[in-house]
Every structure is written in structure tokens, then in C-alpha cells.
N, C-alpha and C positions, 0 to 999 in steps of 0.2 A: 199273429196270434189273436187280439185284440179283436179282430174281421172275424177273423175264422172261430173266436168262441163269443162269439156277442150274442149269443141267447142263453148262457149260463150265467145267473146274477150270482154276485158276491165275490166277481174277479175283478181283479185289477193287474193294469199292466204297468210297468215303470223301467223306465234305462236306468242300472244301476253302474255306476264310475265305481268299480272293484277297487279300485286301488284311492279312495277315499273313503274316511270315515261313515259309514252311512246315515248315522244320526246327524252330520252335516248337514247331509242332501236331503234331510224330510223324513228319514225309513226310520220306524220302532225298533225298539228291541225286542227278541224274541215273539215277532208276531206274521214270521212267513213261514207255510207249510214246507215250499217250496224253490228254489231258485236255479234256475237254469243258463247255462254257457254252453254255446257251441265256438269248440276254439276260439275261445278269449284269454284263460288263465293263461297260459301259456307264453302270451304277449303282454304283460305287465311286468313292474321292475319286480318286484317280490312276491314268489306264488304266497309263501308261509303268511303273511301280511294280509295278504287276501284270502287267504283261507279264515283268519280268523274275524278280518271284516266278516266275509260271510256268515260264520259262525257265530258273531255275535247278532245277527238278524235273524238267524231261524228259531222257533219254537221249537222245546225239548221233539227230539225224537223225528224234526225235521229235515228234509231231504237236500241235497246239492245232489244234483244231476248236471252232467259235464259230458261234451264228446270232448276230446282231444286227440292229438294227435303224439304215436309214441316212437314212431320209428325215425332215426336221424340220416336220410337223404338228399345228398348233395343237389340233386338237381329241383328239392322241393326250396333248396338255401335258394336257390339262384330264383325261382319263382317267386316266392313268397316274403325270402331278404331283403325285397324293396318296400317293404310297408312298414309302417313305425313302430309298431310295438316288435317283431321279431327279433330284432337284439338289441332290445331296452332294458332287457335284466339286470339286476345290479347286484342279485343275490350269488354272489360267484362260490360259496361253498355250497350249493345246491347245484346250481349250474354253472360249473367252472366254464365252461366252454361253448355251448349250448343253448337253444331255447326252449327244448322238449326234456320231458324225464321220460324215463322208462315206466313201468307198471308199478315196481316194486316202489321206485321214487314216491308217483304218485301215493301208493297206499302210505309208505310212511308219512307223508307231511302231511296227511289228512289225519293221520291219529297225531302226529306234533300239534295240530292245529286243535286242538281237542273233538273231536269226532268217536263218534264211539264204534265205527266201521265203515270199511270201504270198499264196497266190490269192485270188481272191473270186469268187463266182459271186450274180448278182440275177437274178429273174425277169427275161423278155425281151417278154414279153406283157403288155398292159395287162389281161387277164383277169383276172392273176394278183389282182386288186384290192389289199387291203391286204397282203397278201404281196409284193407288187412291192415294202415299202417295207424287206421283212427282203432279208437276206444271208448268205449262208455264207461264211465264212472258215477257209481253210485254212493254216495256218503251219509251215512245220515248223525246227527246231532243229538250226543248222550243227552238221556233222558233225567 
């Protein structure tokens, strides 16, 4: 991203560790428009934990954009089961069993997390194939 928008001033780019305090690693409070994950939540021990990390770094009214993934298939366990975060959860009354939630999941722990909304948007076509089983989520941060 960094490459590809370096002629728009007033960006900045940072790896941020979801699952540590952010005013640890250097981040403000309340002063990102924006934060973005593609399939990361989903691989830490506590989503609600890092929901609210994230939460406390955005400015009112700001965004968490997320793809994830919502459908629970066995043969994605067997692919994707060998990397570390996939079953490091540790929040087991969210995810007894599990490393994915469903849609509805997601929306609730984004308003536990204090968020004042959260869309989601899945494919609608079965064309979409293995895409049908990601999702965008959109959150943003009461104002």
C-alpha cells in the first residue's frame, strides 16, 4: 500500500500487533480514520480484546474495515490449520470450537466492542466459489 499510494501526502503506513495494547507500540489514541485487516481477526486469542484495541485508536466516527472469512470448512481446517494463529483462540465462549464466527457473531462483538455499527456484505452468487465464504465488514466508531 505504502508503493502503491506514495504520491498521496499525509499517509502513513504501520504493522499494527491487534492483540497488544497500541499505545504500547507508538499508536495514539483516537487519531486513525481508518484501520484495515484482511483475515487477521480471526487468528488472534481474543477477537472482543482486539476489537476494543482497535477501538480505542480510531477517531469518533472512524472506520475498521475487515475481510474475513465466515464459513467453517473442513478442508480450509486442513489448509490453513498449519499456521499459528488458526487455533490460538483462547476466547472459547465466543469460539467454543472454532476460529471463524458467523456474520451475525461478527456484528454482535463489534457493537460489545463499542462500535456504533457494523455492516457486512458476502457474495450473493454461488459463482462467487470460495469467495462466497469471505466477507467484508464494515465497523465504524460511535461518535
Amino acid at each position: 500500500a505504502e508503493e502503491q499510494f506514495s504520491d498521496y501526502e499525509g499517509m502513513t503506513y504501520r504493522v499494527l500487533d491487534l492483540e497488544t495494547n497500541g499505545f504500547d507500540q507508538g499508536f495514539e489514541s483516537s487519531s486513525y480514520d481508518l484501520i484495515l485487516g484482511i483475515n487477521v481477526v480471526h487468528a488472534t486469542k481474543d477477537i472482543k480484546q482486539v476489537l476494543r484495541n482497535v477501538e480505542q485508536l480510531l477517531v469518533p466516527g472512524g472506520l475498521c474495515l475487515l475481510q474475513e472469512a465466515f464459513s467453517k470448512i473442513r478442508f480450509i481446517d486442513v489448509i490453513f490449520g498449519m499456521t499459528d494463529g488458526w487455533w490460538a483462540f483462547t476466547d472459547h465462549e465466543l469460539r467454543p470450537e472454532h476460529a471463524l464466527l458467523n456474520a451475525q457473531q461478527w456484528q454482535n462483538t463489534f457493537e460489545e466492542a463499542g462500535f456504533s455499527s457494523a455492516s457486512i456484505t458476502t457474495p450473493l452468487n454461488e459463482e462467487a466459489g470460495l469467495f462466497a465464504m469471505q466477507g467484508i465488514i464494515v465497523a465504524e466508531k460511535s461518535t
